[in-house]
N, C-alpha and C positions, 0 to 999 in steps of 0.2 A: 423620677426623683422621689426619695423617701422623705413623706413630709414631716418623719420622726428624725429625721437627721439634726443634725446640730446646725445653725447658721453659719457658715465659712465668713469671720472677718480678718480681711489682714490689713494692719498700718503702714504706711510709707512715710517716713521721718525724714529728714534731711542728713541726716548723721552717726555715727556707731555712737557718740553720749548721749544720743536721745533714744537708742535704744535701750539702755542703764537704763534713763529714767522713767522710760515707761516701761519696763521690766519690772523696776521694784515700785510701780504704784500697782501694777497687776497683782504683786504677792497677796493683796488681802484681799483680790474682786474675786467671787463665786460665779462667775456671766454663765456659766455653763448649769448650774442649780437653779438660777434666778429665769435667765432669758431663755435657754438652752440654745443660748452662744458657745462660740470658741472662737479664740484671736490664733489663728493657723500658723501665721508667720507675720515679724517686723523686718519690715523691708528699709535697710537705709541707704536712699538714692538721690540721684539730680538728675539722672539720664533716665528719659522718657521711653526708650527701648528695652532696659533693663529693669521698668517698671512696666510695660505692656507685660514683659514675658513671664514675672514674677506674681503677677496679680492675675492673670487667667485664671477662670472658673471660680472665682470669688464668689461671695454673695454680697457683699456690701465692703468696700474698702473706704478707711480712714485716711485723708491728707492732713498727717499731721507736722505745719510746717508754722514759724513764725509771724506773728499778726505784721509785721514791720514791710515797708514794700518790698522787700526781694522774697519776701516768706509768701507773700497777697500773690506776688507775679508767677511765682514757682506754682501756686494752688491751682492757681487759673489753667497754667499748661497743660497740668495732671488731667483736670477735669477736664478740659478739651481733646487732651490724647485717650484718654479712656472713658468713656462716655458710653461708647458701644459695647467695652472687653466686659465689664460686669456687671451684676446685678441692678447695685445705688453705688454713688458715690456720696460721699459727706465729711465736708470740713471738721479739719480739728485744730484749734489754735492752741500754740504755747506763750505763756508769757512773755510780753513787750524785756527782751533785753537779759532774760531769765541769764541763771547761773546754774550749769547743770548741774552742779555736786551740792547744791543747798534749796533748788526747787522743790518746792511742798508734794510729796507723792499725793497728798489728799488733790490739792488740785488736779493733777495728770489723772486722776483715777475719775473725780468730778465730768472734765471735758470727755474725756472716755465715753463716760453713761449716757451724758449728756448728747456726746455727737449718734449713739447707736438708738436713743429715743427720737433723737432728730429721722436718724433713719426709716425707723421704723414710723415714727407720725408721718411722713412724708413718703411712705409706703401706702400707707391706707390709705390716701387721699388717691392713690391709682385702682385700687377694687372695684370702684364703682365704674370706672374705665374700663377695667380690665374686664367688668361680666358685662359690658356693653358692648366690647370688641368680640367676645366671648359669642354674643347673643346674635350680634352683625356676622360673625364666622358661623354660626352652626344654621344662617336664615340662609347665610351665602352657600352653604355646604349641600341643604337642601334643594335651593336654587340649582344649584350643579349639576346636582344628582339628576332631577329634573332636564335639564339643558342636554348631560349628558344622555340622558334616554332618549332625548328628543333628537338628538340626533345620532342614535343608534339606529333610531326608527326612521329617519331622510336618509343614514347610508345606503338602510336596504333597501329604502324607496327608489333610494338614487340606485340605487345597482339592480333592483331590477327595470327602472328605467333605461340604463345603459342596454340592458341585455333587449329590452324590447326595440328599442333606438337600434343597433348593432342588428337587429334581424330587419328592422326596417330598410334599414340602409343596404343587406342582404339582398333582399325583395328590391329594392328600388335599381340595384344593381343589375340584378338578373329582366329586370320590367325592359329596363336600358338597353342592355344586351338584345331579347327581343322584340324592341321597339327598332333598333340599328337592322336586325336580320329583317326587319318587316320593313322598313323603310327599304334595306336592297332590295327584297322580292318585287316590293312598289316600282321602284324605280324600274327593276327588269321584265315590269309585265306590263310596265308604262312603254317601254321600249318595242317590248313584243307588240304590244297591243298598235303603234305608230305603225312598225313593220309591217303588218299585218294589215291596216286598214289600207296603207298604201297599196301594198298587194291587191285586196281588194278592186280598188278604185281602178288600179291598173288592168285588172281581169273585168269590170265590168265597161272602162272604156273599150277594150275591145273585144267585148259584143259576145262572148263564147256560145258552143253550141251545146246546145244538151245531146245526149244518145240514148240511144233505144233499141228493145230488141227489136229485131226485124217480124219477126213470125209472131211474136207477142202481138206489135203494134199492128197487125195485120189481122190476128182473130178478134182482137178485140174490135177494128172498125169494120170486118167484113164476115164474122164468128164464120171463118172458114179456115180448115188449115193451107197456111203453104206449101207449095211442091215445087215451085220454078223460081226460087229464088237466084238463081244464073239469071235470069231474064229481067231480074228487076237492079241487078248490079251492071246488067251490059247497058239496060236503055236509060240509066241514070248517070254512068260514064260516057254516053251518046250525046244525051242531050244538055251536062254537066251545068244543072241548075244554079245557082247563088244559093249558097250557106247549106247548100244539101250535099253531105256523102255518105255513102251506102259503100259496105266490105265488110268482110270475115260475121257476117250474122249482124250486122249493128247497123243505124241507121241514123245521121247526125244533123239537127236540123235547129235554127232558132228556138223552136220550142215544139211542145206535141203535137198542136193543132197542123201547125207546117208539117210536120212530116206524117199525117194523116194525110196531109191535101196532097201530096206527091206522092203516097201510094197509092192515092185516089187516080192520082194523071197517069200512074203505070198501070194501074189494075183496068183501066179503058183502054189504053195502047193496044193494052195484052189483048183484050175482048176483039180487038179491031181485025189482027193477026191470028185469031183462034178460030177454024172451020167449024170446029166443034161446038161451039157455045150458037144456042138460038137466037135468032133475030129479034124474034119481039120482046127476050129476055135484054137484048145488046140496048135495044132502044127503051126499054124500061129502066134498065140501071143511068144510060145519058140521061136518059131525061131527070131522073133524080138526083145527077151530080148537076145538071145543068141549072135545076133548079135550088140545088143549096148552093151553086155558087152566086144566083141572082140573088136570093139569100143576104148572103154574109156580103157584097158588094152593095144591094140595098141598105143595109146596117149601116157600113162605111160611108155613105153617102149621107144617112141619116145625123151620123154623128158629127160629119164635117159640117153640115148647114145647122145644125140646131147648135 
């Protein structure tokens, strides 16, 4: 708004002769020289509708209506229906009973000045309101300004919070995923593993045998090679030992030791049956199996009484 502008007043009268009359007490006011007033428009009404609409954008309107009660009661209404639509509002009284074609224009012209100083003293006393509303809006403005940067700066706190949240929840997904695949492997090697011990248990209640090469376990207890391996498969299906079988080069027995001792009992057999092999060598080698076998039976004897 241009604060060089004229102040917009317009009056609201009760009547088109009090329009007359305060037409021709205007003839001789300068409000426009003086105050840098202008009276816009005289409105003459009773209806509160056709005074909202006629008084819009005003800067101060006059009710100028009769002191007597229906003049008091009409004033009141004005001032309660428009109270909001403009600037001020402010009373203007006409004389108790007046006669409009011999009323004093001095006086119409008097209440006039009178009600637009009324206006205006009762303007100033809002300034000091007004730069305190003024001063409370530009503390509130910065306060704002403030708030709003404050939280310009928690969106993107907050968003990159989300984005770190959202990867977490990524990660925690995928954690999930191979906690599940790890839990089935558990559970399937928990299962293999029962299986299996089972197995075991069942293979070692019955007793199994180990195997062995024939001609291996043979240089190594007698560092001689073999040649008559027919001979140590016929008298070992002859004499068919417990836990001993011998075939195709192999040789199956409790453990090592057992089937050293039983190529130990073929390899004397043989000497028994061999022209060829010397006497004092036949009774040199009994005597050393006879003697590891008192051996290892003095051992077993030692360990059952001790």
């Amino acid at each position: 708004m241009d604060n060089n502008s004229p102040i917009d007043v317009r009056i609201i009268v009760e009547g088109a002769s009090d329009v007359e009359s305060v037409s021709r007490a205007m003839q001789d006011v300068a409000l426009g020289a003086e105050y840098n007033i202008t009276i816009s428009s005289i409105i003459p009404t009773t209806s509160l509708e056709v005074a909202e609409r006629a008084v819009k954008g005003a800067d101060v309107v006059l009710i100028a209506t009769d002191v007597d009660a229906p003049g008091r009661e009409l004033a009141e209404k004005y001032q309660e229906a428009l109270k909001d639509q403009v600037g001020h509002l402010e009373r203007m009284k006409f004389p108790y009973g007046h006669d409009v074609e011999y009323i004093d224009p001095v006086l119409i012209k008097a209440e006039i000045k009178n009600a637009i100083i009324r206006a205006g003293l009762s303007s100033i006393s809002y300034i000091k309101y007004f730069r305190e509303l003024e001063t409370e809006l530009d503390a509130s403005t910065d306060k704002l300004r403030e708030i709003s940067m404050e939280n310009s700066d928690l969106r993107s706190e907050n968003h990159q919070k989300q984005e770190k949240l959202d990867e977490i929840v990524q990660i925690n997904q995928q954690l999930q995923e191979e906690l599940e695949t790890l839990q089935d492997d558990s559970s399937r090697i928990k299962n293999e593993y029962v299986q299996l011990k089972s197995r075991c248990s069942r293979l070692q209640e019955k007793n199994l045998l180990e195997v062995f090469s024939i001609k291996k376990l043979w240089n190594e207890a007698f560092n001689q090679i073999l040649k008559e391996e027919d001979q140590i498969i016929f008298a070992t299906n002859q004499f068919k030992p417990d836990n001993i079988v011998v075939g195709q080069g192999w040789i199956s027995a409790r453990s090592r030791d057992e089937a050293i001792e039983w190529l130990k009992v073929i390899k004397t057999a043989l000497i028994f049956i061999d022209p060829t092999v010397n006497s004092e060598e036949i009774q040199q080698e009994i005597r050393e199996n006879l003697q590891e076998e008192d051996n290892k039976l003095e051992k077993r004897f030692k360990n059952i009484f001790d």
